[in-house]
C-alpha positions as CSV (number, residue, x, y, z in Angstrom):
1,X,-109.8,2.7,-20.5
2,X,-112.8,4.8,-20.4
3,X,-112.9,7.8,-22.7
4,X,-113.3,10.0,-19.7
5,X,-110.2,8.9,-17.6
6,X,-108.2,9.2,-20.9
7,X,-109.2,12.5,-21.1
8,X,-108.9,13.2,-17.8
9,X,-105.1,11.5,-17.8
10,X,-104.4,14.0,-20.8
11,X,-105.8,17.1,-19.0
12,X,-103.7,16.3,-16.5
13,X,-100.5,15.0,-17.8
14,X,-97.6,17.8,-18.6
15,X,-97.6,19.0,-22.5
16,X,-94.9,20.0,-24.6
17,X,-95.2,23.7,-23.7
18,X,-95.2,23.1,-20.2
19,X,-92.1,20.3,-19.7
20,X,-90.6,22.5,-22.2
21,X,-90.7,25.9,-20.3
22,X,-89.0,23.7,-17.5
23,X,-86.3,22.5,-20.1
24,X,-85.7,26.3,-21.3
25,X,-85.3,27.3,-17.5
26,X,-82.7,24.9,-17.0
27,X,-81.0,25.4,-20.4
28,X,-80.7,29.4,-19.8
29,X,-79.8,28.5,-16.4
30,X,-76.8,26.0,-17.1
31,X,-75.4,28.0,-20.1
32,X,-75.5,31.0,-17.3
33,X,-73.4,28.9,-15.1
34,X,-70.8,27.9,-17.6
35,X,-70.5,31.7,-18.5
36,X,-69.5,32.2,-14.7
37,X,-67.2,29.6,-14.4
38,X,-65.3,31.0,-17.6
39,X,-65.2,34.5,-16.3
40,X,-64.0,33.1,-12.9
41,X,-61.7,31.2,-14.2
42,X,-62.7,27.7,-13.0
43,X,-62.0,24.3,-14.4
44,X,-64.7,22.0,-14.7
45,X,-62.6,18.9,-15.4
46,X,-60.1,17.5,-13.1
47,X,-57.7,14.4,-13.7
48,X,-55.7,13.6,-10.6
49,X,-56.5,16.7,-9.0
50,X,-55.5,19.1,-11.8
51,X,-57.6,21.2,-13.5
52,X,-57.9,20.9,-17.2
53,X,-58.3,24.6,-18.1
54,X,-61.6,26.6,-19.1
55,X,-62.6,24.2,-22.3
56,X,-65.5,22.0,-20.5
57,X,-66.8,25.4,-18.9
58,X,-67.3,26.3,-22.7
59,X,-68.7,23.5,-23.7
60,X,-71.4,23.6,-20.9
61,X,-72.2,27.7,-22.4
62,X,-72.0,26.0,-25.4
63,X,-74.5,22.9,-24.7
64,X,-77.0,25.4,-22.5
65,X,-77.5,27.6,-25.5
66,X,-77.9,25.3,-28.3
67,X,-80.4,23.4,-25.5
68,X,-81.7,26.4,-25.0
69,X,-82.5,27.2,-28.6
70,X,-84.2,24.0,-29.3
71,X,-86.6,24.4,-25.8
72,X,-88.1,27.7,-27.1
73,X,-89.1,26.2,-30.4
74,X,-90.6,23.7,-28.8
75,X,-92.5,26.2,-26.9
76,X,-93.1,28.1,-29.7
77,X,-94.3,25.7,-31.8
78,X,-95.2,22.6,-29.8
79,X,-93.0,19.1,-30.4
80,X,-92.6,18.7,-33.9
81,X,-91.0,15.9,-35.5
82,X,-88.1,17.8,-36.5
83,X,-87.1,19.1,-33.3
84,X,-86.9,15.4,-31.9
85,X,-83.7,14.3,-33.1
86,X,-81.4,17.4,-31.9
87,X,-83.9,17.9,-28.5
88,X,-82.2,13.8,-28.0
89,X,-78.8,14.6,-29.7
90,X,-78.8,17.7,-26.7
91,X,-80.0,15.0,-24.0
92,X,-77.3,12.9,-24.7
93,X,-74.4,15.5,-24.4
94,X,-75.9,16.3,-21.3
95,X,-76.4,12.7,-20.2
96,X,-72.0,12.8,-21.2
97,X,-71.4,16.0,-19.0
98,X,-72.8,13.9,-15.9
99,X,-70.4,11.5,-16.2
100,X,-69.2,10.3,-13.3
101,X,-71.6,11.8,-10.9
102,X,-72.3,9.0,-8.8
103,X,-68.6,8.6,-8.2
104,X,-68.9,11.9,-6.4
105,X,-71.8,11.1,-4.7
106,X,-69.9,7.5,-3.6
107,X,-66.9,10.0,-2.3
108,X,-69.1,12.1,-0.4
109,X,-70.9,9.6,1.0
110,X,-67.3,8.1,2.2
111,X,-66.8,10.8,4.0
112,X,-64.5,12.4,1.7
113,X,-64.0,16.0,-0.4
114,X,-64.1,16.0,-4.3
115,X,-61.4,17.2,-6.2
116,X,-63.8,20.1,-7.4
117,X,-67.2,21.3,-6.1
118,X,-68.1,22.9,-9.1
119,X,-67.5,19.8,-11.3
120,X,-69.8,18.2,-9.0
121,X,-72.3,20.6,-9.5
122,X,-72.0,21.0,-13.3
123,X,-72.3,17.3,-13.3
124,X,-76.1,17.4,-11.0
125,X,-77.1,20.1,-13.4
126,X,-76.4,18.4,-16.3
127,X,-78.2,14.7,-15.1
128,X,-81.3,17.1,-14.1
129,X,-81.2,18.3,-17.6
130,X,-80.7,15.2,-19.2
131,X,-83.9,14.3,-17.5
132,X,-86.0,17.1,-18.7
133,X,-84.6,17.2,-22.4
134,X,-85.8,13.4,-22.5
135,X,-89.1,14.1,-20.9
136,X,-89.7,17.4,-23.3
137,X,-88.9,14.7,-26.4
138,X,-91.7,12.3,-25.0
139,X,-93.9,15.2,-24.4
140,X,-96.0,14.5,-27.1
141,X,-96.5,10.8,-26.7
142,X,-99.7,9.5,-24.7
143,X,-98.3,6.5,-22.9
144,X,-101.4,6.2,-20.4
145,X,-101.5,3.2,-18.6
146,X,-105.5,2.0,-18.7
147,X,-107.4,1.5,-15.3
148,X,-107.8,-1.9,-14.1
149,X,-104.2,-2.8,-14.8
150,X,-102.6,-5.1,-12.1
151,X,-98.8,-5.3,-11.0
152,X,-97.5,-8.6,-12.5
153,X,-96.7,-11.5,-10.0
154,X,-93.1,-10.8,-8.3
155,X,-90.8,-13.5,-10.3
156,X,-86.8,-14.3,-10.9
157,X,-85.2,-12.7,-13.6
158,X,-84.2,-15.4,-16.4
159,X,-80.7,-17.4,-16.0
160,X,-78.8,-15.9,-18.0
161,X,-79.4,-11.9,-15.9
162,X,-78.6,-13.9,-12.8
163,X,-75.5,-15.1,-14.1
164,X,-74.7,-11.5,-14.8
165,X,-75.7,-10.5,-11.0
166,X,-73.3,-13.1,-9.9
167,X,-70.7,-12.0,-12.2
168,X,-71.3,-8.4,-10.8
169,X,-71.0,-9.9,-7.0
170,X,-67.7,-12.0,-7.8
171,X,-66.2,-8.8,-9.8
172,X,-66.3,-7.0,-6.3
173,X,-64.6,-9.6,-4.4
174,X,-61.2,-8.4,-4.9
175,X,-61.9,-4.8,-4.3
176,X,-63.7,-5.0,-0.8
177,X,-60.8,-7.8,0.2
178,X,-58.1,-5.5,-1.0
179,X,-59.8,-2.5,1.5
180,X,-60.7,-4.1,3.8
181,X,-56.9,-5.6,4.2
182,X,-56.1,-2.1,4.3
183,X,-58.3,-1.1,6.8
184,X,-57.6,-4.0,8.9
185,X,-53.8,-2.5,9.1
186,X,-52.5,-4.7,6.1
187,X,-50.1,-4.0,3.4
188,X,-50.9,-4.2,-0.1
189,X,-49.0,-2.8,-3.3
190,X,-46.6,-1.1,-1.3
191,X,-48.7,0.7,0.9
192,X,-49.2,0.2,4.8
193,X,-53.2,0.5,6.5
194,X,-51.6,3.7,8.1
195,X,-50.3,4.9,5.2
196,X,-54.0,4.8,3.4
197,X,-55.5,6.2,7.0
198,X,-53.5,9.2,6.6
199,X,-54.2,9.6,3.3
200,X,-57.9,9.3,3.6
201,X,-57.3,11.5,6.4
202,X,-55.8,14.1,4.3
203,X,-57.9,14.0,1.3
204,X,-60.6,15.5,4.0
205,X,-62.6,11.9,5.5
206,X,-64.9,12.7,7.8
207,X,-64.8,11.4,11.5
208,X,-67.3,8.6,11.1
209,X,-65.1,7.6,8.0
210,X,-61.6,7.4,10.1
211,X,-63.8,6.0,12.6
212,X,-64.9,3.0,10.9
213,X,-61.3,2.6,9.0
214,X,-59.8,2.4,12.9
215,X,-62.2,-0.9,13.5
216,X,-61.1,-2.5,10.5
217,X,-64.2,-1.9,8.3
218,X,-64.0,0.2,5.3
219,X,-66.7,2.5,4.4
220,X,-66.1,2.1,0.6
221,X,-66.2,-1.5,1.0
222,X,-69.5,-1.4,2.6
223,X,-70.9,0.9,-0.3
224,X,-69.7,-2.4,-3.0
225,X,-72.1,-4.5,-0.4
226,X,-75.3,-2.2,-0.2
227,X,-74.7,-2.0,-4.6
228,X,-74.4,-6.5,-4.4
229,X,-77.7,-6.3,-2.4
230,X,-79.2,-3.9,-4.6
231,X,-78.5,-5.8,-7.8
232,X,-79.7,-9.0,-6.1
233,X,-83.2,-7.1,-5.7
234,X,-83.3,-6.4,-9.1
235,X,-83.8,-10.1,-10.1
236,X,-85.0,-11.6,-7.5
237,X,-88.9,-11.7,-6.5
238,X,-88.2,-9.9,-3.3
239,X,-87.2,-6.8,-5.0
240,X,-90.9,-6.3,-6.7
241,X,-92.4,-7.3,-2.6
242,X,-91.0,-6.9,0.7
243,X,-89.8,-9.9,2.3
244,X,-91.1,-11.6,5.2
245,X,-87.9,-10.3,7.1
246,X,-89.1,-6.5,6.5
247,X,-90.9,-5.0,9.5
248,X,-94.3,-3.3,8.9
249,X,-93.9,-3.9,5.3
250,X,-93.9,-7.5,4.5
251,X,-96.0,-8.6,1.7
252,X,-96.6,-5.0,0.3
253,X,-95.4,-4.4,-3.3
254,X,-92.4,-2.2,-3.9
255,X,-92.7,1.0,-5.8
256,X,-90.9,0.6,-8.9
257,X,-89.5,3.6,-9.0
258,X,-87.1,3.0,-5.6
259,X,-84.8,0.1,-6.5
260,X,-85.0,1.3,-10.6
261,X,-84.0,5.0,-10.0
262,X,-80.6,4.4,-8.0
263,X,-80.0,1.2,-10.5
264,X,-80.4,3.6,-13.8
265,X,-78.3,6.0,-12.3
266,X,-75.8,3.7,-11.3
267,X,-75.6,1.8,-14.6
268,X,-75.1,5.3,-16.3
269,X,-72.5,5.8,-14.5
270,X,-70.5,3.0,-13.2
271,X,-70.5,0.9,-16.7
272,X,-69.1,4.1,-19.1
273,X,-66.5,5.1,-16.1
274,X,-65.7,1.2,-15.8
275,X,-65.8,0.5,-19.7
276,X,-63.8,4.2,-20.5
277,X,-61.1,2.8,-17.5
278,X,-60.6,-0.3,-18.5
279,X,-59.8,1.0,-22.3
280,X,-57.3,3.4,-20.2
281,X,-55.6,0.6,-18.2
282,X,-55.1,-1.4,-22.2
283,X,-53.4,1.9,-23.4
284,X,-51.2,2.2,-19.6
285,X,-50.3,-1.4,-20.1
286,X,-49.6,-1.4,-23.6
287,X,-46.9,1.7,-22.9
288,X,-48.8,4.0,-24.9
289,X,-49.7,6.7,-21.4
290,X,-48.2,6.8,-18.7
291,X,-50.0,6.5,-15.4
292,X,-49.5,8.7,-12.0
293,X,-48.3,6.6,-9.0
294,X,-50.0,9.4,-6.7
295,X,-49.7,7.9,-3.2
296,X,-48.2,4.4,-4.1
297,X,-44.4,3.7,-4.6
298,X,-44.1,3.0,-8.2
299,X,-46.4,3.6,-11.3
300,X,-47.0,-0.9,-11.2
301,X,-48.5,-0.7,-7.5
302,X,-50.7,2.5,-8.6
303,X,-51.5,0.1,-11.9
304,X,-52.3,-2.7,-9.8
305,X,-54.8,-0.9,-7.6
306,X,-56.2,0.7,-10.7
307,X,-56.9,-2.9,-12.1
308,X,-58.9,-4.5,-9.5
309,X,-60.7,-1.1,-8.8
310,X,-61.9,-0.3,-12.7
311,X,-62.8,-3.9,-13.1
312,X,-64.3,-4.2,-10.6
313,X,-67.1,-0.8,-11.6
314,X,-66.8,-2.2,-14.8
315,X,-68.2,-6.0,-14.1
316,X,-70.6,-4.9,-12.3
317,X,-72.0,-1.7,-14.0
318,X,-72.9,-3.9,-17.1
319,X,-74.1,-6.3,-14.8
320,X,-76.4,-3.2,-13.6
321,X,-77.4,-2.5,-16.8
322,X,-78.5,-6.3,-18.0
323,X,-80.2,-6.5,-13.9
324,X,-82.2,-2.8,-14.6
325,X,-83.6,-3.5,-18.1
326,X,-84.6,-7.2,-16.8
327,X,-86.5,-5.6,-13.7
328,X,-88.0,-2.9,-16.0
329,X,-89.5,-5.5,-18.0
330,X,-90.6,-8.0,-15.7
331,X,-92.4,-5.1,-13.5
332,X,-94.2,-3.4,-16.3
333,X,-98.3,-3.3,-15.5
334,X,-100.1,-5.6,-16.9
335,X,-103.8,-5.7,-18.0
């Protein structure tokens, strides 16, 4: 690169003080909202419904302050060395009170309500956070791509990450069968396609949800499809270009940024909510907890559902994670 365009990347590319102003905002801004959900008394944390009392809502006060703290020294005194590893130690317990955002966004998108709107919104706060406390750590860091740099040639991913996108695929199977019965009016672990309608119905589905439930085709179900063709176009060449099959955009190079930013959000959340399940359903098994039957007749149809629903995430979360890494790599810009 010309010394000119590197200086003109680093006159224009966010410094510490600057990401880090952003980083204190938020902070101040999602210790504030913890305080009110405290004072107002509302949970943060629901399990089957049930709220979980005012502890999370301290921890987010508590995790906004201390974020808080370490954002103004870094405005203060620019990104030192030392403030790296508690500016990342404050990133990841953000990154943990996201958990299991894109569950709620896969709810909403359903057509159905959240057990709690303000969990949902702690949990958007805290990803956007999570964001900005890892930018502010690599605010100091000149990463500048030189000019003259070319988009590699769109290719496979290796073997062995397409083994893992077919074990993702295969993992799913058993989950959009199992709705999709249901939908189609079947019974399975002793509940009736009725039964689940009304229940859908009266957790709060919208119409275009009850609509597609009465012609056999379950919304959730098509969700596990568009994920299967997302992690398909993250290791195979017409994820980096646009097939001939794409209108007005075959041939054209994908941005890299549109499959990878739903795929690193997804991982993030699908394979610890899988992983974290599937160490809950060992322990529910095992007879060490017990396990709600909520709608189903007995606690072994509610643990039968449970099983082909968690592994399923599971499967193909860490398939998500080996597909994202792989594209990452095999799309970086090379010289």
């Amino acid at each position: 690169m010309r010394t000119r365009d590197l200086n003109t990347w680093r006159q224009r590319r966010p410094g510490p003080h600057r990401v880090g102003r952003a980083a204190l905002v938020w902070a101040v801004a999602y210790a504030g909202f913890g305080l009110a959900c405290v004072l107002s008394g509302t949970s943060l944390l629901h399990i089957g419904g049930d709220g979980t009392g005012l502890g999370p809502a301290w921890a987010v006060v508590a995790v906004g302050m201390t974020a808080a703290l370490i954002s103004a020294a870094v405005v203060r005194y620019g990104m030192r060395p030392a403030l790296r590893v508690p500016l990342l130690s404050a990133c990841v317990l953000t990154g943990v009170m996201a958990f299991s955002l894109l569950m709620d966004v896969i709810t909403l998108m359903a057509g159905q309500g959240v057990d709690s709107w303000a969990s949902t919104v702690n949990k958007a706060l805290a990803a956007a956070g999570a964001v900005l406390l890892a930018a502010t750590a690599r605010s100091d860091r000149v990463t500048a791509v030189p000019t003259g740099t070319a988009a590699p040639k769109p290719s496979a991913a290796p073997r062995s990450v397409q083994l893992a996108a077919w074990a993702g695929t295969l993992a799913f199977l058993p989950y959009a069968a199992m709705k999709t019965h249901w939908a189609s009016g079947g019974t399975f672990a002793g509940v009736t396609g009725e039964e689940m309608l009304a229940v859908s119905e009266r957790n709060g589905a919208s119409g275009i949800f009850l609509t597609l439930e009465s012609w056999g085709l379950d919304p959730t179900a098509l969700l596990a499809l568009l994920g299967v063709f997302q992690l398909w176009g993250l290791v195979r060449p017409w994820g980096q270009a646009f097939p001939r099959w794409t209108p007005f955009l075959r041939g054209r190079r994908v941005p890299r940024g549109l499959p990878l930013a739903p795929a690193l959000l997804g991982a993030a959340t699908l394979a610890p909510y899988g992983v974290v399940g599937i160490g809950y359903l060992v322990l529910v098994t095992a007879g060490a907890v017990t396990m709600r039957r909520g709608d189903f007749p007995s606690e072994g149809d509610a643990l039968l559902v449970a099983r082909i629903g968690i592994t399923s995430f599971a499967v193909y979360g860490v398939a998500l994670v080996v597909a994202a890494r792989s594209y990452w790599l095999r799309t970086r810009p090379a010289a």
